[in-house]
N, C-alpha and C positions, 0 to 999 in steps of 0.2 A: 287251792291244792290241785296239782296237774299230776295224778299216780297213773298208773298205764300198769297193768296187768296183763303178761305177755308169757307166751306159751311159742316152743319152735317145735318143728318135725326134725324128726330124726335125724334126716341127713341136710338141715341147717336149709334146705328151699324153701320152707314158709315161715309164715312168721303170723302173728296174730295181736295186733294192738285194741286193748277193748279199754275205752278211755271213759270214765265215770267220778265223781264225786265219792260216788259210793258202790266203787269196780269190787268187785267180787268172783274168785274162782267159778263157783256155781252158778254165774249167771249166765255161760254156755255151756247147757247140756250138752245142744245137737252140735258143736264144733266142729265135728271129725264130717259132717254131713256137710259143712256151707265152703263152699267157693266164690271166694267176692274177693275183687279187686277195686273198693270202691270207697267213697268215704258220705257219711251223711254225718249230717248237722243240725240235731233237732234237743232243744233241751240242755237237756245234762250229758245225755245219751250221744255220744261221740267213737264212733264204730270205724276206724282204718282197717287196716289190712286182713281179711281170716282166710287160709286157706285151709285144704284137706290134708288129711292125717297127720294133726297136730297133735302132742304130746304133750300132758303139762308136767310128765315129769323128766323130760327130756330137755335142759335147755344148757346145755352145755354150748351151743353156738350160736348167730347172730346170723343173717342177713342180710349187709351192709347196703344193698341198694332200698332197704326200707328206709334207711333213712338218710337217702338222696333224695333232692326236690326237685320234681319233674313236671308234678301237678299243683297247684295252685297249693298255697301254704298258708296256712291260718294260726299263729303265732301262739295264740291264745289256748286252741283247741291241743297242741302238740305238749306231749309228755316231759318234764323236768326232772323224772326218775323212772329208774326201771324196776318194776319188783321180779327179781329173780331168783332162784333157789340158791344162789351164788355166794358164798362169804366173800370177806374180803382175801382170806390167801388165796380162795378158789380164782378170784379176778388176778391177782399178783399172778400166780402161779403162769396163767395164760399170757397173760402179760410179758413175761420174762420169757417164755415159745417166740412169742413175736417177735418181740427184741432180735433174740440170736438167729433170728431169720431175715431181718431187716439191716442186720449189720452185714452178714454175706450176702446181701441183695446188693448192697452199697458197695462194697468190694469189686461185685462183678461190674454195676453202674459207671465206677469211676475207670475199670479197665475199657468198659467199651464207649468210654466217652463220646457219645451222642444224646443223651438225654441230662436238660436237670430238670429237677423237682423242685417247687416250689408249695410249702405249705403255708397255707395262710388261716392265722386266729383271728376270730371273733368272739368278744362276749362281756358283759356288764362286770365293770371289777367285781373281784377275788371268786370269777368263774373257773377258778384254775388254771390259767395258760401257762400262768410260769411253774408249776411241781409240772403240767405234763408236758413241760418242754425238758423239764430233768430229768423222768422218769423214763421217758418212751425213747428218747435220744442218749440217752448216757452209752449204751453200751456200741454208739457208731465210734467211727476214725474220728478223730477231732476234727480232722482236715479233711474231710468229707461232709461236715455240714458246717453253717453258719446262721446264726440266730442274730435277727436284726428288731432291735423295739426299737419302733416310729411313736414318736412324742409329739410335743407340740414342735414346728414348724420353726426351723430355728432362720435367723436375717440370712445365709445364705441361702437357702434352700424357697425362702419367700421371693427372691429375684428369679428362679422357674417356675415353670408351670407345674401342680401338685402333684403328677406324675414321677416328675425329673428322678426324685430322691429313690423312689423304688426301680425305677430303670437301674438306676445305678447300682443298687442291692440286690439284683435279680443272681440266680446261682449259675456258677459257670458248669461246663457240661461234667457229668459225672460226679455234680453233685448239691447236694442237698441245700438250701435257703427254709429258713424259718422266720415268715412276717409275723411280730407278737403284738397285736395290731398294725392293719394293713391300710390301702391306700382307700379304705373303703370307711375311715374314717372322715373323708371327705364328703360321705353323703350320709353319714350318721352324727357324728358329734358336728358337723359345721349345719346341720339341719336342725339340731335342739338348739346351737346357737350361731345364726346367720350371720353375728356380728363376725364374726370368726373370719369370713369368706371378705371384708374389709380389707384386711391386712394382708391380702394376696396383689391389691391393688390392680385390679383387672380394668381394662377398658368398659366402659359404661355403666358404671357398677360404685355409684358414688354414695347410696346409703343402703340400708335393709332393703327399704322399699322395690331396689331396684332389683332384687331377686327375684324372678320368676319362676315359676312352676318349669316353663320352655328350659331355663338354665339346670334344674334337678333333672330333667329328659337329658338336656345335652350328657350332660356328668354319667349319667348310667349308660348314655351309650357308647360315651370315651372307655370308661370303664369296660365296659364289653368287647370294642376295638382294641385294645390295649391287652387285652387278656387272649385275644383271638389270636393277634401279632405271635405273640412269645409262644402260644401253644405249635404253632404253626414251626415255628424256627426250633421248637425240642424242648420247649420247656412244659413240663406236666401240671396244674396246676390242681390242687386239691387245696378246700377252703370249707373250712370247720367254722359253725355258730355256737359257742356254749350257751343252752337254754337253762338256766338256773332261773329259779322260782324267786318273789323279791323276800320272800320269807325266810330261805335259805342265806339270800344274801345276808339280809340286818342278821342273822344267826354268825355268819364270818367276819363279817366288821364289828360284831360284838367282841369275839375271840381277840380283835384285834389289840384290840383298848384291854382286854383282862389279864393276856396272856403277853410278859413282859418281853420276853423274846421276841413276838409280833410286833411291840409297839409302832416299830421302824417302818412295816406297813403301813401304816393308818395315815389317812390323809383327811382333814376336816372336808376338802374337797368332795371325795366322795358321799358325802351323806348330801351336799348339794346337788348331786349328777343322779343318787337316789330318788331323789324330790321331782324327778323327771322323768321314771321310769315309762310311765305309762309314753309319753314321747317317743324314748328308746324304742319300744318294742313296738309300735306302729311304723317305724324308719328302719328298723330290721327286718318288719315283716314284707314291706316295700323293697328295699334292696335286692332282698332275696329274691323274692320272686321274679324281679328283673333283671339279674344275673348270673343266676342258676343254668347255667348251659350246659351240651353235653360233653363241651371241651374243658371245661372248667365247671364243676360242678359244684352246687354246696351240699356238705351236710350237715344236717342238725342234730347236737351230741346231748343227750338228757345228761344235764352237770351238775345235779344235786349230789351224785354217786362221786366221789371224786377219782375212785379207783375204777367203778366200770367204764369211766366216758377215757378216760385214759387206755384202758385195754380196746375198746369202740374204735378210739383214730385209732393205737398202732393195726389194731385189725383191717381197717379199715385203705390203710395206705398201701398194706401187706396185698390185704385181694388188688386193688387198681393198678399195683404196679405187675401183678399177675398178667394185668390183660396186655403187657407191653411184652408177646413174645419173642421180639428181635433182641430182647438186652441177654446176653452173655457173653462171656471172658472172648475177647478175640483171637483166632488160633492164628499158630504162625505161619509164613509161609512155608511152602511145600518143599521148597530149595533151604530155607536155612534150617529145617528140622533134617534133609538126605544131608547137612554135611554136620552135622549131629558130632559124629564121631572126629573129624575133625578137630574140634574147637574143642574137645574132650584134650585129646591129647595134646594141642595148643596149650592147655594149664597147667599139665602136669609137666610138663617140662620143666 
């Protein structure tokens, strides 16, 4: 069980994760007294973020650079739920703010085309990517974003290098790309099963065996070049991990098989990629940490909640593109606005 018992201040600067088996309210009296920026790892007792005058009845908001990974990330140790005073319209409600703030964000992005965005999912099937690729994105331009799901690796795309297919899908300026797994399945599923990295037909790379550790290095650091590249030329890159619990999971792939509707879901596959988890989340927690930059950063979404990790990223996209204060509508020039009147009376003629 990974609960997290989280408390904000008032005006959303601090945040306080007290991570416990058995977290409990009352287990910080002196709260509002401790200022730590720090994390220890003893036990049970797993202590991130507290700062001063923290509120526990105050949590209407989030501080999204908690959970960006800047410091070493411990997979295990990190929260798969938030407990918040929050219902679920309470999350909706926020949720649907964001939206209509992130649709006129896009509006202005695609007028001043210099920037695209690129969001990229991560996370153990049915961690939600696809309800909050419907949910968070519904209310943009159609033609302002595009949502790309990478599969298995079809014979054209295996005559380039595993890069190729997402260069190609990358977003043009002004607007939005959605990877619903990304090219970082290259160091996650091709590492639970190496045989995978065969079928690329690479030079020197004739069995398993021939996989080296050196070759997982190269891969993260292509990856990192690759992501440098496009940040560099205007593309934004923000890359979400869903952290769901494996309890929650077999709880959704139960749903799947019960609830007819669902059935079309269900892939016997996944109760196989199940049977690996413990792989997965050692190869995510590796990824991450060698990835995470401050051009491209990851965050980690507690995904048991389905509707708060959904308000999290749109939040989440909503501050980062904050910090790009150059994007607004571009005004016209100074000569074609004095002959204004003009062109006025040019129509009405």
């Amino acid at each position: 069980m990974h609960d997290c018992v989280i408390w904000f201040s008032p005006d959303g600067s601090g945040i306080l994760f007290l991570l416990s088996h058995k977290a409990k309210k009352d287990t910080v009296d002196s709260r509002k007294k401790l200022q730590i920026a720090s994390k220890t790892r003893n036990g049970n007792q797993k202590i991130f973020f507290i700062f001063t005058n923290i509120n526990q009845k105050t949590m209407a908001v989030f501080n999204p650079d908690n959970f960006k990974i800047t410091l070493p990330f411990y997979i295990n140790d990190f929260p798969t739920v938030l407990q918040t005073h929050l219902d679920d319209d309470d999350k909706e409600e926020k949720l649907d703010k964001v939206q209509a703030k992130l649709s006129e964000l896009q509006d202005v992005m695609y007028a001043h085309n210099r920037y695209g965005v690129l969001i990229c999912l991560q996370g153990m099937d049915t961690s939600g990517k696809d309800s909050l690729i419907r949910e968070v994105f519904k209310e943009f331009n159609p033609r302002g974003v595009v949502v790309h799901s990478f599969k298995t690796p079809n014979s054209t795309e295996l005559e380039h290098d595993y890069l190729w297919r997402h260069y190609l899908a990358l977003p043009e300026k002004g607007k939005f790309a959605v990877f619903n797994r990304t090219h970082y399945e290259n160091v996650l599923v091709t590492r639970v099963h190496p045989e995978y990295i065969l079928n690329e037909n690479l030079p020197g790379i004739e069995q398993v065996e021939d996989i080296t550790p050196e070759f997982w290095e190269n891969r993260f650091e292509q990856i990192n070049n690759f992501e440098k590249h496009i940040t560099q030329n205007g593309t934004i890159v923000l890359k979400f991990y869903f952290h769901m619990s494996k309890e929650e999971q077999r709880k959704r792939l139960l749903r799947r098989l019960e609830e007819e509707e669902h059935h079309w879901k269900f892939s016997p596959g996944d109760l196989k990629e199940r049977d690996r988890w413990d792989d997965y989340m050692k190869f995510y927690e590796e990824a991450i940490n060698k990835t995470s930059k401050p051009h491209a950063p990851w965050y980690v979404i507690p995904a048991d909640d389905k509707e708060m990790a959904r308000y999290m990223v749109a939040k989440i996209i909503w501050e980062e593109m904050q910090m790009r204060a150059d994007i607004k509508e571009p005004e016209l020039d100074e000569k074609v606005k004095a002959n204004f009147a003009m062109y006025k009376d040019q129509l009405r003629k």
